[in-house]
N, CA, C and O atoms as a GROMACS GRO file, in nm:
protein
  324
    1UNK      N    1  13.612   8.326   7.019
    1UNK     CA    2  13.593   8.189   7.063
    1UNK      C    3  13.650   8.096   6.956
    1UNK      O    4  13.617   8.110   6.839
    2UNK      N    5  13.737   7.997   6.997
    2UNK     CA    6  13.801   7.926   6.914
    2UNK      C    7  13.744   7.778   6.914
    2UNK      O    8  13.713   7.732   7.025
    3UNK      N    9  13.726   7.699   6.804
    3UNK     CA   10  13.680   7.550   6.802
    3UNK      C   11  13.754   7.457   6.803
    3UNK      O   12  13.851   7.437   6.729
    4UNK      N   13  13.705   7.378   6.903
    4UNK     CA   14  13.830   7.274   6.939
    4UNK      C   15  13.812   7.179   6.869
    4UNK      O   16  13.706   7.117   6.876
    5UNK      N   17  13.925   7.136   6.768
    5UNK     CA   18  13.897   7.006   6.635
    5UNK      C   19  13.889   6.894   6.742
    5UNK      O   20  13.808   6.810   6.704
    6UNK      N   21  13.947   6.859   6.871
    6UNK     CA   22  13.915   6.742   6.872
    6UNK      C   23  13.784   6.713   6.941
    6UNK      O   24  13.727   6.604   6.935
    7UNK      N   25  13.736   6.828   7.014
    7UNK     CA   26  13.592   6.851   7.081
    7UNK      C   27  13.479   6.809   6.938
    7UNK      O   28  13.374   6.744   6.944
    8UNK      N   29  13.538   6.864   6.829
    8UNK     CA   30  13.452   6.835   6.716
    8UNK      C   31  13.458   6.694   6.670
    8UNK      O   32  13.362   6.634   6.623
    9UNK      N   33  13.594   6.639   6.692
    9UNK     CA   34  13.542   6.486   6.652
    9UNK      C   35  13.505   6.414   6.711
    9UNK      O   36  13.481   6.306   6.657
   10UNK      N   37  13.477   6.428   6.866
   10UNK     CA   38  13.421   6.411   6.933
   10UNK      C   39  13.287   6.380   6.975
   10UNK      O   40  13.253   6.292   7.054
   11UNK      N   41  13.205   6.473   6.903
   11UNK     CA   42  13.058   6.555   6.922
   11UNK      C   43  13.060   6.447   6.816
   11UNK      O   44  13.009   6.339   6.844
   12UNK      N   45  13.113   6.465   6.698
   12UNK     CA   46  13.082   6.375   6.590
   12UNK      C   47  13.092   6.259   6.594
   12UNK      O   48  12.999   6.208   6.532
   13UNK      N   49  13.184   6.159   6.652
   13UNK     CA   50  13.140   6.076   6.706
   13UNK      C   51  13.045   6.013   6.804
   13UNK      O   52  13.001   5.898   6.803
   14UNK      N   53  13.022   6.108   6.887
   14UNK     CA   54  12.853   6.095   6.997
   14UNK      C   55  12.774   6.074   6.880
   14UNK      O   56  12.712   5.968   6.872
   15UNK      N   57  12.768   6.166   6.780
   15UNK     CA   58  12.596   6.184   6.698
   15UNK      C   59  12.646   6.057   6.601
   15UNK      O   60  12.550   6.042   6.526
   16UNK      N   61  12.742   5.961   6.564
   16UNK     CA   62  12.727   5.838   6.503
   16UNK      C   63  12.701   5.726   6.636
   16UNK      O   64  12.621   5.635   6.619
   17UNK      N   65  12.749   5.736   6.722
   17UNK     CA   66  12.696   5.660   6.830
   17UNK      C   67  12.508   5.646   6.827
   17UNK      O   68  12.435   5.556   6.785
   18UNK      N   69  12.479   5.772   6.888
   18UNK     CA   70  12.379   5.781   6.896
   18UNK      C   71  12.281   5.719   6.800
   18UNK      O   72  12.184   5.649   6.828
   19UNK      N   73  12.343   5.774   6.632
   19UNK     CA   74  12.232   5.724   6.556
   19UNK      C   75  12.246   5.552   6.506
   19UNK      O   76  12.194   5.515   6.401
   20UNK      N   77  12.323   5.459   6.595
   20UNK     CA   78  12.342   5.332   6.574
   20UNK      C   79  12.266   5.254   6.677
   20UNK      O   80  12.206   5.147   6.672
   21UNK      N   81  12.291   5.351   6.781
   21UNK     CA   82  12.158   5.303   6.889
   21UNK      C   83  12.045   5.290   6.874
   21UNK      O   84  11.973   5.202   6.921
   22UNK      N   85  12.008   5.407   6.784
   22UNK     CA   86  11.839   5.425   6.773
   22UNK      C   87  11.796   5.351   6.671
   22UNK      O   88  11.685   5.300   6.654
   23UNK      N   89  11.921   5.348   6.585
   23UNK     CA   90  11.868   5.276   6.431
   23UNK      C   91  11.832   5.093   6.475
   23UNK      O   92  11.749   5.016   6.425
   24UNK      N   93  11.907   5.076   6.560
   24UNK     CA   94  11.876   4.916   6.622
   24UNK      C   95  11.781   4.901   6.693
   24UNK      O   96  11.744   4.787   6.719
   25UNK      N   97  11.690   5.053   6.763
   25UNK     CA   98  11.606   5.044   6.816
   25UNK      C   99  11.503   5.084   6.715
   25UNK      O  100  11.401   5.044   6.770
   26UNK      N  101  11.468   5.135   6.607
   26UNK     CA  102  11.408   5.264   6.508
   26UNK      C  103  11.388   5.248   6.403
   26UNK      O  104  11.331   5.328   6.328
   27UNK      N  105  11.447   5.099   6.364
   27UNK     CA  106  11.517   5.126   6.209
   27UNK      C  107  11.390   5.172   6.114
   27UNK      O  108  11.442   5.166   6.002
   28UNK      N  109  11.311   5.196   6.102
   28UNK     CA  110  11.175   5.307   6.010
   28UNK      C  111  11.180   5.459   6.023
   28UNK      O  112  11.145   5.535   5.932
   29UNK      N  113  11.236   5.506   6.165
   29UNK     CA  114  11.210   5.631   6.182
   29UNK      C  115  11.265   5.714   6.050
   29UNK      O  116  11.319   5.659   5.954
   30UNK      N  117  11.243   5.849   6.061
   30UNK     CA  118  11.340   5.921   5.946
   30UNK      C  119  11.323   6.079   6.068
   30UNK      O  120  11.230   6.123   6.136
   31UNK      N  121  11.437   6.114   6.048
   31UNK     CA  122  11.416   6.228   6.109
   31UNK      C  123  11.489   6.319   6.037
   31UNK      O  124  11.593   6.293   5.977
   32UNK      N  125  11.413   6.469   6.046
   32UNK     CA  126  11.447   6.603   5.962
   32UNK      C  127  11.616   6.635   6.052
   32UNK      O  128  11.657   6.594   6.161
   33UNK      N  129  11.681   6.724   5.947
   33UNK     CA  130  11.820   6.777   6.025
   33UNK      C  131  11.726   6.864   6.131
   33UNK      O  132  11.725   6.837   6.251
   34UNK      N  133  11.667   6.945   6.088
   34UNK     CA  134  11.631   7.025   6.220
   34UNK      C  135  11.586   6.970   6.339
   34UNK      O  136  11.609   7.028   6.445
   35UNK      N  137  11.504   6.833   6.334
   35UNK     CA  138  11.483   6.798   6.486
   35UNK      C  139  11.608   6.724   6.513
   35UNK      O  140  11.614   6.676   6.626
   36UNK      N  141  11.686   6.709   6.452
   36UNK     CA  142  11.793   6.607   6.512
   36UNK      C  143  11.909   6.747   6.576
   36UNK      O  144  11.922   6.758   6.698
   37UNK      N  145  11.978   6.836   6.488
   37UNK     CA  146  12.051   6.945   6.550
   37UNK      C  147  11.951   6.943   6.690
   37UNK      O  148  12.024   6.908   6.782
   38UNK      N  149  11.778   6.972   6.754
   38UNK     CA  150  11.718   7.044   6.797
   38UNK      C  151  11.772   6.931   6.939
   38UNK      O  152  11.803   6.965   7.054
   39UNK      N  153  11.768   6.799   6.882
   39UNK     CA  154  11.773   6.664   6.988
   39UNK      C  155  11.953   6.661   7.026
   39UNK      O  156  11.986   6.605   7.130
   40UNK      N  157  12.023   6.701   6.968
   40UNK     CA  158  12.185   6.705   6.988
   40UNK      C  159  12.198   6.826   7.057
   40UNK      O  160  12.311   6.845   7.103
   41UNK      N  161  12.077   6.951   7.085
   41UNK     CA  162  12.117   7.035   7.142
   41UNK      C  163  12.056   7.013   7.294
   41UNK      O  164  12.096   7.042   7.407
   42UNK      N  165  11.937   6.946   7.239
   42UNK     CA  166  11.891   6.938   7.419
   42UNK      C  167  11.946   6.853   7.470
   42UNK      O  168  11.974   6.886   7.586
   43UNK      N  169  11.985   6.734   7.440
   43UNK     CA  170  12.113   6.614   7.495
   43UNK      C  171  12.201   6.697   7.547
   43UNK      O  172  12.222   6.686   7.667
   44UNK      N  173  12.269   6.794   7.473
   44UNK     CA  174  12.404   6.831   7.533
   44UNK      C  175  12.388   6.954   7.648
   44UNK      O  176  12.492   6.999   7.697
   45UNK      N  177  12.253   7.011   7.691
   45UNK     CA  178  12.246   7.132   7.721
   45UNK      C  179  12.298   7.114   7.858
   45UNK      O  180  12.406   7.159   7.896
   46UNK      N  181  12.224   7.051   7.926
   46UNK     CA  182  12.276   6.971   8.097
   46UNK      C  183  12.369   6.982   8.109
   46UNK      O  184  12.397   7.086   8.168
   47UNK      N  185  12.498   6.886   8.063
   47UNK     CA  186  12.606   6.882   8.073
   47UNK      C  187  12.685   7.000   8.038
   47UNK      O  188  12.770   7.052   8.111
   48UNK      N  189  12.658   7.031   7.946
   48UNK     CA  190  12.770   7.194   7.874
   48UNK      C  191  12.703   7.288   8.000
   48UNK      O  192  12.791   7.341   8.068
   49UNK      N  193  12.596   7.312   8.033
   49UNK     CA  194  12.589   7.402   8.159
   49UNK      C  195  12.640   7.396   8.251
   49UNK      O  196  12.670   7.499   8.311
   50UNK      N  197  12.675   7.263   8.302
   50UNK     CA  198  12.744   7.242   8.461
   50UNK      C  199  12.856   7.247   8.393
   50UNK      O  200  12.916   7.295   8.489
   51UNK      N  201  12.968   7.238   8.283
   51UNK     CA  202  13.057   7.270   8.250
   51UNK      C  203  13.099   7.421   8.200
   51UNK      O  204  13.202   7.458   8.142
   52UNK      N  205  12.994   7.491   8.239
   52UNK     CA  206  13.028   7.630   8.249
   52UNK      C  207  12.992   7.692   8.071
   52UNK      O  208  13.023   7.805   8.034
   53UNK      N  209  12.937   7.608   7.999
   53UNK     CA  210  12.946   7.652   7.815
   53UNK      C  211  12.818   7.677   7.816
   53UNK      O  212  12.734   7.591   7.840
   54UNK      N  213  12.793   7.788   7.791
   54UNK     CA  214  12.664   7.903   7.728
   54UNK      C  215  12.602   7.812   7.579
   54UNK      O  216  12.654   7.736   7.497
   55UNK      N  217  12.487   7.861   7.599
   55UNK     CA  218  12.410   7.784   7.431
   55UNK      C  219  12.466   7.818   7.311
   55UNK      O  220  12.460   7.749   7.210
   56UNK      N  221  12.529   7.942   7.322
   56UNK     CA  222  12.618   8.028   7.168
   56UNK      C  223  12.704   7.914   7.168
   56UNK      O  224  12.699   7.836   7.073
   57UNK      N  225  12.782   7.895   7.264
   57UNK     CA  226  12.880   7.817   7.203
   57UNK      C  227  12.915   7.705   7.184
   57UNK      O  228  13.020   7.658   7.139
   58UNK      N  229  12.754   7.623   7.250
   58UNK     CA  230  12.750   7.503   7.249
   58UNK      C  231  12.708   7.427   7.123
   58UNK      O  232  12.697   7.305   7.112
   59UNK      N  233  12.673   7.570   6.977
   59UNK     CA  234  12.576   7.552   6.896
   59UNK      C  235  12.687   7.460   6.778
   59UNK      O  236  12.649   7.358   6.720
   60UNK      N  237  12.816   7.517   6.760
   60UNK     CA  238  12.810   7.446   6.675
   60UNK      C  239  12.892   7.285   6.702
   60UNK      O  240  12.919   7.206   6.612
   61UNK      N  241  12.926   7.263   6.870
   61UNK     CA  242  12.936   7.111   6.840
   61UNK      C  243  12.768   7.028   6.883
   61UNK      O  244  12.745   6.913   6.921
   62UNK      N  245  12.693   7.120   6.861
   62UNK     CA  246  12.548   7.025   6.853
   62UNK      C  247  12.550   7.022   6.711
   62UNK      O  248  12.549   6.904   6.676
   63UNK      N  249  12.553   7.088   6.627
   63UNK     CA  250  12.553   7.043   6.462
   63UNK      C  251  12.656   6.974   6.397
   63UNK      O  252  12.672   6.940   6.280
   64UNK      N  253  12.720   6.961   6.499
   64UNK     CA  254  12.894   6.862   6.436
   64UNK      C  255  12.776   6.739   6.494
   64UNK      O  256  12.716   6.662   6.419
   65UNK      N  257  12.768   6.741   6.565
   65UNK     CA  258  12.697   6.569   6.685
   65UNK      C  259  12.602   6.539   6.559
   65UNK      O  260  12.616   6.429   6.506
   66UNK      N  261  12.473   6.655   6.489
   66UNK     CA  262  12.346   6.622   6.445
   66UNK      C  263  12.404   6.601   6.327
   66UNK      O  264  12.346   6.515   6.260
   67UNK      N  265  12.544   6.672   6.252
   67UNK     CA  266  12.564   6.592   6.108
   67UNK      C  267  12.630   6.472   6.113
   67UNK      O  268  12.638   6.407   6.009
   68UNK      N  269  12.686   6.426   6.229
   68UNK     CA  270  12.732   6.262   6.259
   68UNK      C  271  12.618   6.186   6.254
   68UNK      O  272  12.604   6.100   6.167
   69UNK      N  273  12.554   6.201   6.317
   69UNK     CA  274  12.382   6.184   6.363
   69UNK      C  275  12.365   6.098   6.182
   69UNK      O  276  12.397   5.990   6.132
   70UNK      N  277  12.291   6.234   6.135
   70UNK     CA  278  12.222   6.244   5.984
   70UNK      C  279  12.344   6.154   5.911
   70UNK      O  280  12.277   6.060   5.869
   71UNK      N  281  12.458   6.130   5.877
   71UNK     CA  282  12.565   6.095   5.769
   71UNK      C  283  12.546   5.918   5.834
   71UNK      O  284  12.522   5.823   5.761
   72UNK      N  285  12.561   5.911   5.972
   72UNK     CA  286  12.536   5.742   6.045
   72UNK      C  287  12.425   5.673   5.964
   72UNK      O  288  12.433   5.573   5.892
   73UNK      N  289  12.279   5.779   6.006
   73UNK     CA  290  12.201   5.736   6.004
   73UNK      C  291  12.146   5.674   5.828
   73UNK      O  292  12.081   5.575   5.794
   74UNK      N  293  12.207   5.782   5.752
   74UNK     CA  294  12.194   5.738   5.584
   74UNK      C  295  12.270   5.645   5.554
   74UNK      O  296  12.239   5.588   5.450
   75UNK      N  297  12.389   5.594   5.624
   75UNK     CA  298  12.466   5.470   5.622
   75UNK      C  299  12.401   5.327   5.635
   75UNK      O  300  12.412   5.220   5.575
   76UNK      N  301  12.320   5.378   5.752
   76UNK     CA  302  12.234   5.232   5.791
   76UNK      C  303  12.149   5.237   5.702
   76UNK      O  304  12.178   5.138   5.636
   77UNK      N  305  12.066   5.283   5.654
   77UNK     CA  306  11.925   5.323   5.566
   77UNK      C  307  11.992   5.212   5.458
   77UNK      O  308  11.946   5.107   5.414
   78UNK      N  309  12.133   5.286   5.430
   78UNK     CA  310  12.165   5.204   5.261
   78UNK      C  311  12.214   5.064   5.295
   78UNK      O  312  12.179   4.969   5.226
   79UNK      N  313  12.291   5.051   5.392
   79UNK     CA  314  12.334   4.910   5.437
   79UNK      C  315  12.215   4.797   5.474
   79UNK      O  316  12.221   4.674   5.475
   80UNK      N  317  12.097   4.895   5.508
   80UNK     CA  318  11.985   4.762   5.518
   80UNK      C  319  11.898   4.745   5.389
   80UNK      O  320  11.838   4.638   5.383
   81UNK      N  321  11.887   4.806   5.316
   81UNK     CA  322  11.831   4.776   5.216
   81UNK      C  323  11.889   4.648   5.137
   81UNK      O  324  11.836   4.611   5.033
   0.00000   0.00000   0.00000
């Protein structure tokens, strides 16, 4: 199974999306990498199923999405301080 770089910048861009949304909705929360990979995997599970992609291989653009996610989200943390 081969990884598609632009599927990856992709995913990685969703998980900075995502964490600009929440941070405008959130800005206190803090969340662990593990529930965030856990939240980038159940987001994507729906869709990658009706697109025919098994959980193996959906795993690592959910951790490309959850380290966009985590790298966004420490951006805002320092920019609001």
């Amino acid at each position: 199974m081969s990884i598609d770089p632009t599927a990856l910048q992709r995913h990685r861009e969703f998980g900075q999306e995502m964490a600009e949304r929440h941070f405008r909705l959130y800005p206190t929360d803090r969340y662990p990498a593990a529930v965030v990979v856990d939240i980038m995997r159940d987001a994507m599970q729906e869709p990658a199923a009706d697109a025919g992609i098994g959980s193996r291989a959906l795993e690592p653009y959910a951790r490309v999405a959850a380290a966009g996610f985590i790298r966004a989200w420490r951006r805002l943390l320092r920019a609001a301080r």
